[in-house]
mmCIF file as Biopython writes it, N, C-alpha, C and O atoms, coordinates in Angstrom:
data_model
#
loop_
_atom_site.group_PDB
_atom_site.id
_atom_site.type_symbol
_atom_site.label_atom_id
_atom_site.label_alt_id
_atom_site.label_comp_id
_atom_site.label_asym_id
_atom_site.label_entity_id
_atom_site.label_seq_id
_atom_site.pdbx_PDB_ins_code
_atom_site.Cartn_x
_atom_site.Cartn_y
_atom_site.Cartn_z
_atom_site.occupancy
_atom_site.B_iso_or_equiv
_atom_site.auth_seq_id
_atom_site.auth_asym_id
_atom_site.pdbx_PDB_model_num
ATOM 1   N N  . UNK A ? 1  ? 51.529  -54.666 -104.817 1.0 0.0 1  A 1 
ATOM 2   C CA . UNK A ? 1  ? 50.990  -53.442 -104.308 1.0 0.0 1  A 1 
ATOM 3   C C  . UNK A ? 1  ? 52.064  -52.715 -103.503 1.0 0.0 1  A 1 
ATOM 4   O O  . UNK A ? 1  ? 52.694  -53.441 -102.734 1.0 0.0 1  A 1 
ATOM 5   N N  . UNK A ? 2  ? 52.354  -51.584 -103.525 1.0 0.0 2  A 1 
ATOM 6   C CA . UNK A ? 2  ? 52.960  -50.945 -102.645 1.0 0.0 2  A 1 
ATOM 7   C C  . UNK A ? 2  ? 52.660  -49.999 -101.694 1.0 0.0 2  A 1 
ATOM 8   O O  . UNK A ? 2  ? 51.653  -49.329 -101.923 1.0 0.0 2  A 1 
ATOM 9   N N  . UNK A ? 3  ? 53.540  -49.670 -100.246 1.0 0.0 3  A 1 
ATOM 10  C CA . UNK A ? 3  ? 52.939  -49.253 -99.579  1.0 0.0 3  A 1 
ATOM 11  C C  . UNK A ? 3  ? 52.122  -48.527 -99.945  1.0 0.0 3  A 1 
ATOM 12  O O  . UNK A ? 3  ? 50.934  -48.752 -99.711  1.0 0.0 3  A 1 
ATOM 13  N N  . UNK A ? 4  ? 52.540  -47.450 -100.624 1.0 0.0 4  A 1 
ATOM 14  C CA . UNK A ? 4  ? 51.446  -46.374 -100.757 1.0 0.0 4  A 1 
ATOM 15  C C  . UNK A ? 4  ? 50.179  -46.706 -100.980 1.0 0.0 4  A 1 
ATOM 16  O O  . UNK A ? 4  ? 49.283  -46.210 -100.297 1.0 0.0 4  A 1 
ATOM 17  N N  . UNK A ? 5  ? 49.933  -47.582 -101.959 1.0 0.0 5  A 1 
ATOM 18  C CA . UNK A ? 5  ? 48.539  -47.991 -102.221 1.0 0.0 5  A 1 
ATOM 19  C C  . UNK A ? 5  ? 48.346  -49.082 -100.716 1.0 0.0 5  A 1 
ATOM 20  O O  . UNK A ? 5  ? 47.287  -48.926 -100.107 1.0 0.0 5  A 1 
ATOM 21  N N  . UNK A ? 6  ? 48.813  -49.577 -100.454 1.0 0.0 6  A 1 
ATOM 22  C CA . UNK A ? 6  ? 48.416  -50.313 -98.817  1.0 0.0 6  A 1 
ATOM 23  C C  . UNK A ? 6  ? 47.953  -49.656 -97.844  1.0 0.0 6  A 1 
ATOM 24  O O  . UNK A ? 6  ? 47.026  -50.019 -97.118  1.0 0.0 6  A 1 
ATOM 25  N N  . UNK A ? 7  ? 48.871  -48.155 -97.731  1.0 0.0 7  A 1 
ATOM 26  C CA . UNK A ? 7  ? 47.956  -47.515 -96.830  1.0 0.0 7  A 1 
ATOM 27  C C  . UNK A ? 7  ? 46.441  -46.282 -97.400  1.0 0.0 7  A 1 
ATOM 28  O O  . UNK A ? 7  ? 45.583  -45.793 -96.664  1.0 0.0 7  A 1 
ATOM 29  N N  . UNK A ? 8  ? 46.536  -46.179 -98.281  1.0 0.0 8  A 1 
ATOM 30  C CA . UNK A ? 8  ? 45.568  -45.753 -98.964  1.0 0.0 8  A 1 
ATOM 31  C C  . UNK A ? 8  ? 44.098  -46.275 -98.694  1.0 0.0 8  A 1 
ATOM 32  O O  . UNK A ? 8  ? 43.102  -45.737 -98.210  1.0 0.0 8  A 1 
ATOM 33  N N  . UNK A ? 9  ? 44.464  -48.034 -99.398  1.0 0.0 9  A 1 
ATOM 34  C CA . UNK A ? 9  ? 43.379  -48.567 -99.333  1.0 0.0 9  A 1 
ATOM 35  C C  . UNK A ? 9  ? 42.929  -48.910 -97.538  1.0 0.0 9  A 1 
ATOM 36  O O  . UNK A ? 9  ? 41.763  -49.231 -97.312  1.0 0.0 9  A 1 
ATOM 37  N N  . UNK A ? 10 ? 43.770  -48.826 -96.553  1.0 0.0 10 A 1 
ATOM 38  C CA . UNK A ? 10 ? 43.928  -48.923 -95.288  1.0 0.0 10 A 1 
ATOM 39  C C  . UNK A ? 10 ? 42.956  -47.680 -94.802  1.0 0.0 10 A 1 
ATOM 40  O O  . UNK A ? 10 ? 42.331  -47.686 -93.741  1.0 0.0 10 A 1 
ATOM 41  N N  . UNK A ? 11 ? 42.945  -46.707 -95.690  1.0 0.0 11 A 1 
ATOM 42  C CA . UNK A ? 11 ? 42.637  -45.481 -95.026  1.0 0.0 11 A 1 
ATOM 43  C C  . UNK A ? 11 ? 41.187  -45.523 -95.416  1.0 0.0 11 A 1 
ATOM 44  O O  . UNK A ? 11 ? 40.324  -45.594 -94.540  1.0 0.0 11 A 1 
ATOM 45  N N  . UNK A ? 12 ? 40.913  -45.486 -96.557  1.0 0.0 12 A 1 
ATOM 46  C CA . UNK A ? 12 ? 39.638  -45.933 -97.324  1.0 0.0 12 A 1 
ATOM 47  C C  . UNK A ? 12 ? 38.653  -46.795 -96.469  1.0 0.0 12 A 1 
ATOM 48  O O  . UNK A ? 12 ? 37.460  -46.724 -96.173  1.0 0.0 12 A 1 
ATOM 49  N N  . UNK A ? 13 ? 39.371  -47.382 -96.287  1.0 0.0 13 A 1 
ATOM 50  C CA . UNK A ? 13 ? 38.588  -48.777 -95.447  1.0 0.0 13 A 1 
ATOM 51  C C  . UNK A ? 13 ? 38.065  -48.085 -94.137  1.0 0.0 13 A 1 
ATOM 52  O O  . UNK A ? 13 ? 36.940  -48.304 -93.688  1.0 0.0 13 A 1 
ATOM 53  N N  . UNK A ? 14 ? 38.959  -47.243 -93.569  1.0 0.0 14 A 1 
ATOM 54  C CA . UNK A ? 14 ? 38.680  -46.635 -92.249  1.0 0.0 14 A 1 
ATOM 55  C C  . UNK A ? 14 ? 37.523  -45.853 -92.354  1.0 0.0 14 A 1 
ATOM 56  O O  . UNK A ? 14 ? 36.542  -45.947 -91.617  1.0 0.0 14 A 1 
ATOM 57  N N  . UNK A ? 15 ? 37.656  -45.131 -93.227  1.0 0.0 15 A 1 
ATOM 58  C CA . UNK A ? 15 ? 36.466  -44.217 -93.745  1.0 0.0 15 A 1 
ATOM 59  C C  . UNK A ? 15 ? 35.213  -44.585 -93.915  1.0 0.0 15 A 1 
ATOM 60  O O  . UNK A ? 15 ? 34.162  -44.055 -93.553  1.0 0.0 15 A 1 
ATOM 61  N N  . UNK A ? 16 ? 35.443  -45.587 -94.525  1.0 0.0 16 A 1 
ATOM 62  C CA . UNK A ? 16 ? 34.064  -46.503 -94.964  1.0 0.0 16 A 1 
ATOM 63  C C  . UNK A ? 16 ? 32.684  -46.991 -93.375  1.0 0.0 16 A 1 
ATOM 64  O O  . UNK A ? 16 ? 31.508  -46.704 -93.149  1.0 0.0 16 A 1 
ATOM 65  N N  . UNK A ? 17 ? 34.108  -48.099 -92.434  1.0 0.0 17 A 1 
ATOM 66  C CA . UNK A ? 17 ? 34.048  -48.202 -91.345  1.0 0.0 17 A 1 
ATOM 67  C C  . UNK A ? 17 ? 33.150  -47.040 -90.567  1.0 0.0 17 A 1 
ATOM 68  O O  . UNK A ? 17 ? 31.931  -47.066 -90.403  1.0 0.0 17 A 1 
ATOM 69  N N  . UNK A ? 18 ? 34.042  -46.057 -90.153  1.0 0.0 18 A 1 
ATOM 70  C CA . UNK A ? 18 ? 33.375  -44.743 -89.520  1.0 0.0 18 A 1 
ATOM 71  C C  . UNK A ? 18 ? 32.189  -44.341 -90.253  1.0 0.0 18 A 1 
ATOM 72  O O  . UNK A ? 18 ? 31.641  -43.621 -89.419  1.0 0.0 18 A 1 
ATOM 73  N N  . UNK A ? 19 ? 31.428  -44.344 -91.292  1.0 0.0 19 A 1 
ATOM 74  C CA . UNK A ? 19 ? 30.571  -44.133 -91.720  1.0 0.0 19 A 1 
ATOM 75  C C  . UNK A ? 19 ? 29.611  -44.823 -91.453  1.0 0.0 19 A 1 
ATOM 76  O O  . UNK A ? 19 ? 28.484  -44.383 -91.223  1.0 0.0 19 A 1 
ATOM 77  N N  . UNK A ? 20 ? 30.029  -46.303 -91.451  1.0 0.0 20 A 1 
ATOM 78  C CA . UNK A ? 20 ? 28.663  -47.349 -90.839  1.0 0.0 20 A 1 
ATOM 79  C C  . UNK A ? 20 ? 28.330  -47.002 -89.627  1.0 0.0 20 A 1 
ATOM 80  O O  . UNK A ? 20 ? 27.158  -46.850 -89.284  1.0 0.0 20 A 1 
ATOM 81  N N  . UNK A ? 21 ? 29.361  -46.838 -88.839  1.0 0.0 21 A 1 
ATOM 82  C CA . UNK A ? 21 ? 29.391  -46.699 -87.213  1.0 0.0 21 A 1 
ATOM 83  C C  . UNK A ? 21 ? 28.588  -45.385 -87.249  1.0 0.0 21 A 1 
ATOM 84  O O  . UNK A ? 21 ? 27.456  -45.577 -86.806  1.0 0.0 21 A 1 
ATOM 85  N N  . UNK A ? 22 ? 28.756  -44.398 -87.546  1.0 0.0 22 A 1 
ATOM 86  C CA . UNK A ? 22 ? 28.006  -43.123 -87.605  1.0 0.0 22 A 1 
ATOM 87  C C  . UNK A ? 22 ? 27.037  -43.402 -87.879  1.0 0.0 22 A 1 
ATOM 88  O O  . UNK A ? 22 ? 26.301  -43.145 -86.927  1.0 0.0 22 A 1 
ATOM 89  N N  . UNK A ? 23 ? 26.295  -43.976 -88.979  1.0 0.0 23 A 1 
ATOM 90  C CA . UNK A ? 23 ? 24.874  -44.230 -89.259  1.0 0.0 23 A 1 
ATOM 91  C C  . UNK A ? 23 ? 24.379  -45.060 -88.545  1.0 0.0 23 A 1 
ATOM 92  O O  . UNK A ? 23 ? 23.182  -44.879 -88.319  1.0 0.0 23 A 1 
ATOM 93  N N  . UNK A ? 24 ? 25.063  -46.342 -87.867  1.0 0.0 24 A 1 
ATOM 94  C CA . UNK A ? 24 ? 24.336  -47.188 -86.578  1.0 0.0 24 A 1 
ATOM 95  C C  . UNK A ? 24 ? 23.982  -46.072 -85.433  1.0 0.0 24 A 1 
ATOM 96  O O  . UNK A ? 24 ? 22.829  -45.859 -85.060  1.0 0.0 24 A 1 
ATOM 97  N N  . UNK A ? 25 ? 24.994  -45.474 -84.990  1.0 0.0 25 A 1 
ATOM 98  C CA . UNK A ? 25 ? 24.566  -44.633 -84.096  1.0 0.0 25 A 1 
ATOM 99  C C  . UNK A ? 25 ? 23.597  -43.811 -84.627  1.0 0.0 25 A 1 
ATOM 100 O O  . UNK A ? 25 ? 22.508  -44.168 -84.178  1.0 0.0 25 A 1 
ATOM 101 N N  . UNK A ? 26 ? 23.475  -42.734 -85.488  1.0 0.0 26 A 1 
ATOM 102 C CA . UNK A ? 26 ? 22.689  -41.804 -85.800  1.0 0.0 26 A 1 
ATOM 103 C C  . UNK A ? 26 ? 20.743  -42.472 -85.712  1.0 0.0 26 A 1 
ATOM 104 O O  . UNK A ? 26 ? 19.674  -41.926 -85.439  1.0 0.0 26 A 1 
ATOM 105 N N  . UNK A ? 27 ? 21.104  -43.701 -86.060  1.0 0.0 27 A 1 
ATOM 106 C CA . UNK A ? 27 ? 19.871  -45.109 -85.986  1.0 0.0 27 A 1 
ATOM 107 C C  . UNK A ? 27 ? 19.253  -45.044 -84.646  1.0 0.0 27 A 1 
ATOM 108 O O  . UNK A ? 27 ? 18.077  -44.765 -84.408  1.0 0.0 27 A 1 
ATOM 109 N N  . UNK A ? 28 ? 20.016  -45.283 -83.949  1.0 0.0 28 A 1 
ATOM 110 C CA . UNK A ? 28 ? 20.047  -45.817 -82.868  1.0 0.0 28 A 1 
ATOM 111 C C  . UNK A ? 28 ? 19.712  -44.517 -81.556  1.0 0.0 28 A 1 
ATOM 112 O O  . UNK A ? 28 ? 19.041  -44.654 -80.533  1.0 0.0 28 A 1 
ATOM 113 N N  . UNK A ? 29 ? 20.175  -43.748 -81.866  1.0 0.0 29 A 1 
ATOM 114 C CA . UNK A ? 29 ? 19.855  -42.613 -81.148  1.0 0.0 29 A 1 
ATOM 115 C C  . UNK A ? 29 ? 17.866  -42.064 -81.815  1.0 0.0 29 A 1 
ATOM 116 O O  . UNK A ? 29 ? 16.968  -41.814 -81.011  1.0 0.0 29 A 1 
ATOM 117 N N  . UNK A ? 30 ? 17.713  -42.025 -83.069  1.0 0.0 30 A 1 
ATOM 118 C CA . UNK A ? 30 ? 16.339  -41.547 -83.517  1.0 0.0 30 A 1 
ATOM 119 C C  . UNK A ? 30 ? 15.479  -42.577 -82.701  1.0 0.0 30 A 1 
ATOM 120 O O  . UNK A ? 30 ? 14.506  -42.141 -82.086  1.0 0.0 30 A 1 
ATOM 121 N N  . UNK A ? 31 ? 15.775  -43.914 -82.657  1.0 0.0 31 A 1 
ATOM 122 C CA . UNK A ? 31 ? 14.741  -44.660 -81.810  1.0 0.0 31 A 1 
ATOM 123 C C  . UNK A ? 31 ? 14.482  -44.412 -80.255  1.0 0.0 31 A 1 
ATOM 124 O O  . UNK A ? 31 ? 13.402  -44.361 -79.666  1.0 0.0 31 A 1 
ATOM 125 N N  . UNK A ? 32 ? 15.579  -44.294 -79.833  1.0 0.0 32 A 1 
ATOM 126 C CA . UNK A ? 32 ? 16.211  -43.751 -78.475  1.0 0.0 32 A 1 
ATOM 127 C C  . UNK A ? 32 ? 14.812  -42.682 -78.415  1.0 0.0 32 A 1 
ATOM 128 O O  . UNK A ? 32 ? 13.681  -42.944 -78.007  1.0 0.0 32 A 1 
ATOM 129 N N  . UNK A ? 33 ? 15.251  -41.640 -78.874  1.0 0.0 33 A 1 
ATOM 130 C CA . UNK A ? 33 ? 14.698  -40.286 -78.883  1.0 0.0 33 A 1 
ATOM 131 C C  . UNK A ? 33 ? 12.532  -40.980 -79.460  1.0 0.0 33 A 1 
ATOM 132 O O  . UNK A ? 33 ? 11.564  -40.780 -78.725  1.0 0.0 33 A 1 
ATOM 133 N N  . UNK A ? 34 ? 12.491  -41.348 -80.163  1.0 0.0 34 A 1 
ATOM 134 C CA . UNK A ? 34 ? 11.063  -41.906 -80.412  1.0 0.0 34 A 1 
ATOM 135 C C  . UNK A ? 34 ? 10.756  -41.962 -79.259  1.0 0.0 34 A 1 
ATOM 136 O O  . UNK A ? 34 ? 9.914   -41.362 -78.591  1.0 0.0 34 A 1 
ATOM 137 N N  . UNK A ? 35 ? 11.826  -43.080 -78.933  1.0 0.0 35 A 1 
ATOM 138 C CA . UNK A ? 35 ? 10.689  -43.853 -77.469  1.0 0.0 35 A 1 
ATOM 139 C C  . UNK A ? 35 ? 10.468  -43.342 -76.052  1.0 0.0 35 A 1 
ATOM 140 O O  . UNK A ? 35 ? 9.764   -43.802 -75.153  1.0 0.0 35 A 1 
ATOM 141 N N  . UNK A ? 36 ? 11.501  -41.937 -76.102  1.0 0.0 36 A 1 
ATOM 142 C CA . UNK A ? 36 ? 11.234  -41.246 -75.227  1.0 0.0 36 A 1 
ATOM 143 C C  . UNK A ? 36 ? 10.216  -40.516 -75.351  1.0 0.0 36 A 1 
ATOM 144 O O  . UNK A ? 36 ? 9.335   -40.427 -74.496  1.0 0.0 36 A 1 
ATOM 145 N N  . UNK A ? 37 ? 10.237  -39.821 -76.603  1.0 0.0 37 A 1 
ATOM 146 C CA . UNK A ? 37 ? 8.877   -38.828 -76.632  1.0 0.0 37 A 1 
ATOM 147 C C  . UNK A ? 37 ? 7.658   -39.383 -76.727  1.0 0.0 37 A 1 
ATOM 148 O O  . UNK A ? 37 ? 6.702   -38.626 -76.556  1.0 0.0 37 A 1 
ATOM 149 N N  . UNK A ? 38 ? 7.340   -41.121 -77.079  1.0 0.0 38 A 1 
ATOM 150 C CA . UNK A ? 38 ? 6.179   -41.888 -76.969  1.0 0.0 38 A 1 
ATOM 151 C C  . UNK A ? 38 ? 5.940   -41.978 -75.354  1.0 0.0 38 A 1 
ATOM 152 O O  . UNK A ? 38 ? 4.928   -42.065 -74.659  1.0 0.0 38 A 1 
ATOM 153 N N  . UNK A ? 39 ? 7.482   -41.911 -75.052  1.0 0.0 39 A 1 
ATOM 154 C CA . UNK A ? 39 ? 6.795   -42.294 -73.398  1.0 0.0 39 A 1 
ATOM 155 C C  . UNK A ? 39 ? 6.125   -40.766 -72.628  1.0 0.0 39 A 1 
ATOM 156 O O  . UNK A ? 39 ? 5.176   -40.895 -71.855  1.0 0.0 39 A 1 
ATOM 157 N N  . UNK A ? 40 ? 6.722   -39.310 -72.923  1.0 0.0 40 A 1 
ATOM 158 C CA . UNK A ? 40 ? 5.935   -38.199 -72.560  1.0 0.0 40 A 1 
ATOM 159 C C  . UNK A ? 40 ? 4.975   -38.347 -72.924  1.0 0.0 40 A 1 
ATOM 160 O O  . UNK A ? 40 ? 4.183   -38.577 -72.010  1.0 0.0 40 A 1 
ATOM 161 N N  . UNK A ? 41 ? 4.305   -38.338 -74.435  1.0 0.0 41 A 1 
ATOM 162 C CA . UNK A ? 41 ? 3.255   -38.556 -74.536  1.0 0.0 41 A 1 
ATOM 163 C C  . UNK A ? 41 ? 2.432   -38.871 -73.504  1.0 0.0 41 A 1 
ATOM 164 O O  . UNK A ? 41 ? 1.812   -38.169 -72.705  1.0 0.0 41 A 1 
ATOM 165 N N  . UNK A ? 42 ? 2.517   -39.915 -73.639  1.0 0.0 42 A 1 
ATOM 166 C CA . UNK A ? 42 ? 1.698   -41.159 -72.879  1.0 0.0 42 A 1 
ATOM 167 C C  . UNK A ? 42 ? 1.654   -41.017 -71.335  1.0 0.0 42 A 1 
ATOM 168 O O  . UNK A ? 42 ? 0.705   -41.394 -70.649  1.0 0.0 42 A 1 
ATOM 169 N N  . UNK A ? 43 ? 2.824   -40.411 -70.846  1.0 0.0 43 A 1 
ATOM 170 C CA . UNK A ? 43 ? 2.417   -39.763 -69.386  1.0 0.0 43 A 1 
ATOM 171 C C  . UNK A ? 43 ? 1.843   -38.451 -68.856  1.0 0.0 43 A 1 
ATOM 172 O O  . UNK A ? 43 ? 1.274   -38.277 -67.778  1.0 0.0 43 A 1 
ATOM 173 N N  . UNK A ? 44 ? 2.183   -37.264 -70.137  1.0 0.0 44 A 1 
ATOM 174 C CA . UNK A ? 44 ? 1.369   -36.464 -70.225  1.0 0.0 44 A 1 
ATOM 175 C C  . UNK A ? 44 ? -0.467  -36.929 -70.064  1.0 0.0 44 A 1 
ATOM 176 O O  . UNK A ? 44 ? -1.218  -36.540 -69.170  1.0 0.0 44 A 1 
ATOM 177 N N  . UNK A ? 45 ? -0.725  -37.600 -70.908  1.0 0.0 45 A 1 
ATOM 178 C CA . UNK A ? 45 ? -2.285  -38.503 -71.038  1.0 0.0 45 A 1 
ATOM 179 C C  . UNK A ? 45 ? -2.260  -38.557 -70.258  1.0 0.0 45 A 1 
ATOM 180 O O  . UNK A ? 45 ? -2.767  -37.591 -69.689  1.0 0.0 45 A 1 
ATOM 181 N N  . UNK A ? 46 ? -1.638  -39.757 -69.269  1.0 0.0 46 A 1 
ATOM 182 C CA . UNK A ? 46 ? -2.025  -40.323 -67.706  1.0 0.0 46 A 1 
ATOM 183 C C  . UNK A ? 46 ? -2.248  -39.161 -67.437  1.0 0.0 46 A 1 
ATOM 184 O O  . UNK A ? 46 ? -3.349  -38.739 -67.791  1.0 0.0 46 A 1 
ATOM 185 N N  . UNK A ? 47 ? -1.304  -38.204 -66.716  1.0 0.0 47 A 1 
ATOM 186 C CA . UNK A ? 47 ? -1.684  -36.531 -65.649  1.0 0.0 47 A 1 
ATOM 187 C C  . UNK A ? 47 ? -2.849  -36.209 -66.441  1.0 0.0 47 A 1 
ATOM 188 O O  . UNK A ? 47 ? -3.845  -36.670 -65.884  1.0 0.0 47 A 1 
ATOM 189 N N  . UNK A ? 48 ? -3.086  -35.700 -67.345  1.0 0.0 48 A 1 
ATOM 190 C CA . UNK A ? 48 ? -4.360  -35.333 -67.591  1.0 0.0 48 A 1 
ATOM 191 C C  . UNK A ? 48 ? -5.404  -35.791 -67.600  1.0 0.0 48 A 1 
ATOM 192 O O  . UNK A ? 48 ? -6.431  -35.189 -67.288  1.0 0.0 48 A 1 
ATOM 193 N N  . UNK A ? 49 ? -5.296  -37.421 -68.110  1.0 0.0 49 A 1 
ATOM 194 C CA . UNK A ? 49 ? -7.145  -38.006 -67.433  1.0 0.0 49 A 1 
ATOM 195 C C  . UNK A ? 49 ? -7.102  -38.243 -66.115  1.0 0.0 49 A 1 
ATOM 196 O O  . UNK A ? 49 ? -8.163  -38.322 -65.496  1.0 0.0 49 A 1 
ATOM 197 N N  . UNK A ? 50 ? -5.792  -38.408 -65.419  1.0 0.0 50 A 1 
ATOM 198 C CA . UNK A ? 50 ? -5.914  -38.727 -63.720  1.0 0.0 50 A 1 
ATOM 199 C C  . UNK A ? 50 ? -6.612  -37.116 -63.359  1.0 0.0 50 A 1 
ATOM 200 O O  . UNK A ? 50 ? -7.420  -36.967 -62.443  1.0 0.0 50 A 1 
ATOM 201 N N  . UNK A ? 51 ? -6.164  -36.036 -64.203  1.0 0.0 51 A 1 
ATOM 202 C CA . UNK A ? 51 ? -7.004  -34.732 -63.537  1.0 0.0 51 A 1 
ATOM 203 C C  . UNK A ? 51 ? -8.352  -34.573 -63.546  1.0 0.0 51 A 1 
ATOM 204 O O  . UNK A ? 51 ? -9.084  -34.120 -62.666  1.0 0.0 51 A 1 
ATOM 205 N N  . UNK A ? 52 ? -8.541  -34.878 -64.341  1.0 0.0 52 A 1 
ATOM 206 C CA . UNK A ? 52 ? -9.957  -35.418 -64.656  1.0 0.0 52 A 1 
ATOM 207 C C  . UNK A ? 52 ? -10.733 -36.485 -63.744  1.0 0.0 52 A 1 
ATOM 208 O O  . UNK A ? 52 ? -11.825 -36.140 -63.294  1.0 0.0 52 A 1 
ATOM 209 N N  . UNK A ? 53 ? -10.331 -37.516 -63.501  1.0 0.0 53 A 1 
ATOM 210 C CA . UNK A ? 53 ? -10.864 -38.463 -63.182  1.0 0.0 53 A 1 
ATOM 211 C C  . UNK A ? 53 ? -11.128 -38.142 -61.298  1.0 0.0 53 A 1 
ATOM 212 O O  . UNK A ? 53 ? -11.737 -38.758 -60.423  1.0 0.0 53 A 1 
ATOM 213 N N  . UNK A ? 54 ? -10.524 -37.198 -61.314  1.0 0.0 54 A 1 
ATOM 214 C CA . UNK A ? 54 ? -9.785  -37.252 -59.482  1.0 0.0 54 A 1 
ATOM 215 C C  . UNK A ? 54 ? -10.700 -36.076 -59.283  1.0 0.0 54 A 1 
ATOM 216 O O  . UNK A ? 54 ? -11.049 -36.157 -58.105  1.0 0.0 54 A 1 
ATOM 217 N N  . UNK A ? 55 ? -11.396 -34.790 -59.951  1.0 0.0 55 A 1 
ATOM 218 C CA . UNK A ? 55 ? -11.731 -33.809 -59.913  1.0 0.0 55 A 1 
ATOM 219 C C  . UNK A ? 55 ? -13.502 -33.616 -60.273  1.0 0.0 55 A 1 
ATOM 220 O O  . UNK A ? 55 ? -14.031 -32.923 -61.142  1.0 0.0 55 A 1 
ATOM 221 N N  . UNK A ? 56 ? -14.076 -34.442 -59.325  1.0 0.0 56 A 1 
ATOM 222 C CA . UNK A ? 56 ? -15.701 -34.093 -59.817  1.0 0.0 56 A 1 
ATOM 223 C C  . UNK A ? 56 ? -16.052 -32.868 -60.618  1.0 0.0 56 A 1 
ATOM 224 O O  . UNK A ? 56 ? -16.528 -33.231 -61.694  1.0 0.0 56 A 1 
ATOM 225 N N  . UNK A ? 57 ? -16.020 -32.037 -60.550  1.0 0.0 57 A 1 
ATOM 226 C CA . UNK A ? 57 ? -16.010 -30.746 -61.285  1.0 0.0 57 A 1 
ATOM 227 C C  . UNK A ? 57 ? -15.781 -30.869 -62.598  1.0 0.0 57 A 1 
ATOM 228 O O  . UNK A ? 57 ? -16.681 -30.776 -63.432  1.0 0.0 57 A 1 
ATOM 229 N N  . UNK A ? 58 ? -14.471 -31.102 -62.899  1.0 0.0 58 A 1 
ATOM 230 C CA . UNK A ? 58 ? -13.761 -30.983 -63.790  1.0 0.0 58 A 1 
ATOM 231 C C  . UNK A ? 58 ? -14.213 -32.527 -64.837  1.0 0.0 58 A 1 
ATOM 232 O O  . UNK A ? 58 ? -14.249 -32.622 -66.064  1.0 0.0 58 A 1 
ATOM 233 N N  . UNK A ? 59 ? -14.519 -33.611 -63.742  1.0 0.0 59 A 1 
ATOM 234 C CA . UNK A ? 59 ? -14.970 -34.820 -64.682  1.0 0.0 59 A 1 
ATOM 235 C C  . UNK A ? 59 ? -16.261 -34.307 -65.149  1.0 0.0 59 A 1 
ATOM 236 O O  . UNK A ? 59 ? -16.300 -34.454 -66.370  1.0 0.0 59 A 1 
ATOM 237 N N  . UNK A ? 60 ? -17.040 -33.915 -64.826  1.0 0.0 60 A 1 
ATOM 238 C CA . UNK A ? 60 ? -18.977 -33.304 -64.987  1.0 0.0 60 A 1 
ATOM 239 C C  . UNK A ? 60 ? -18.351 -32.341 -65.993  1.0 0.0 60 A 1 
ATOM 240 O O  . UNK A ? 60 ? -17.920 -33.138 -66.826  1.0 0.0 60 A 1 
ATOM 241 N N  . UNK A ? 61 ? -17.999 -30.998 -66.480  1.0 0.0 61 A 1 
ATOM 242 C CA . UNK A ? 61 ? -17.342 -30.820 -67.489  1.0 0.0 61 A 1 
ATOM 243 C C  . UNK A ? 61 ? -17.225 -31.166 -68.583  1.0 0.0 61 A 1 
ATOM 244 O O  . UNK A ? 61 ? -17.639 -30.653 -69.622  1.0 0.0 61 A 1 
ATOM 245 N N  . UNK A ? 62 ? -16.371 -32.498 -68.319  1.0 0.0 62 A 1 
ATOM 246 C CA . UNK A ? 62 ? -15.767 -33.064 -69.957  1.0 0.0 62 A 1 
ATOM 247 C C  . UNK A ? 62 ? -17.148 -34.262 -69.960  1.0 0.0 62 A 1 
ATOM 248 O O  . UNK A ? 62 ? -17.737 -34.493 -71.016  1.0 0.0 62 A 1 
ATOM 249 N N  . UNK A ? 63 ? -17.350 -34.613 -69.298  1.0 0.0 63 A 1 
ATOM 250 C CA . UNK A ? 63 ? -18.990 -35.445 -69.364  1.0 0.0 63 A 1 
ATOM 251 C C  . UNK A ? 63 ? -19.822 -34.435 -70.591  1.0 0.0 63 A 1 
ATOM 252 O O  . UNK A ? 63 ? -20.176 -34.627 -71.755  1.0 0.0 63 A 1 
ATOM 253 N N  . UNK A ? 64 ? -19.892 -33.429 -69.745  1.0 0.0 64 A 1 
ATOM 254 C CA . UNK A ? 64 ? -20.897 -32.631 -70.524  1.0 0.0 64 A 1 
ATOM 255 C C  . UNK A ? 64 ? -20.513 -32.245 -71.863  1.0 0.0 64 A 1 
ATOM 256 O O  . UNK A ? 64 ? -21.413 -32.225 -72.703  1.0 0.0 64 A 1 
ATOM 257 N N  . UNK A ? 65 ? -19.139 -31.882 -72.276  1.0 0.0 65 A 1 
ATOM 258 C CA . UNK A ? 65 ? -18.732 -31.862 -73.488  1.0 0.0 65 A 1 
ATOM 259 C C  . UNK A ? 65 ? -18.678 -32.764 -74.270  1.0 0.0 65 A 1 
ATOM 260 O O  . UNK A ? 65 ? -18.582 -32.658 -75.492  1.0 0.0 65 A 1 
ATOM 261 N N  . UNK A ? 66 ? -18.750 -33.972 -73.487  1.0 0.0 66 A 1 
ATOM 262 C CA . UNK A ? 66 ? -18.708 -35.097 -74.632  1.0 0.0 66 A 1 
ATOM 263 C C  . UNK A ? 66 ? -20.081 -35.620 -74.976  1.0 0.0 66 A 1 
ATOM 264 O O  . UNK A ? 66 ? -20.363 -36.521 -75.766  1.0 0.0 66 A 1 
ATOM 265 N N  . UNK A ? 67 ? -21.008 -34.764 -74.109  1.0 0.0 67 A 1 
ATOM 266 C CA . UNK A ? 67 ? -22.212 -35.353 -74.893  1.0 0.0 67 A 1 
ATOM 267 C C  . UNK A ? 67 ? -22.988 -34.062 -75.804  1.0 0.0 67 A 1 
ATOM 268 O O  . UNK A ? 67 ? -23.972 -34.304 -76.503  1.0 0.0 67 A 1 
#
């Protein structure tokens, strides 16, 4: 083999490399980002039934709507 093809396939390889690494990350960040917006979610909920729950008024209300 000669250089040329040594660094070729050298370079190739690099390429390849950076591509996995890019898609681990790109992975890795969408879950990231999931589990943040599962966690707004889910604290949004809390503030809003704690408004509820804390607010006679406002609990008699959704009482009444839910029946």
């Amino acid at each position: 083999m000669s250089g040329r093809s040594l660094r070729e396939g050298l370079a190739a390889l690099g390429v390849v490399l950076s591509l996995v690494f890019v898609g681990t990350e790109i992975r890795q960040n969408t879950i990231a980002t999931r589990a943040a917006t599962l966690n707004d979610l889910a604290a949004g909920s809390r503030d809003w039934l704690m408004s509820i729950a804390t607010n006679p008024e406002l609990a008699s209300v959704w009482r009444r709507g839910l029946e």
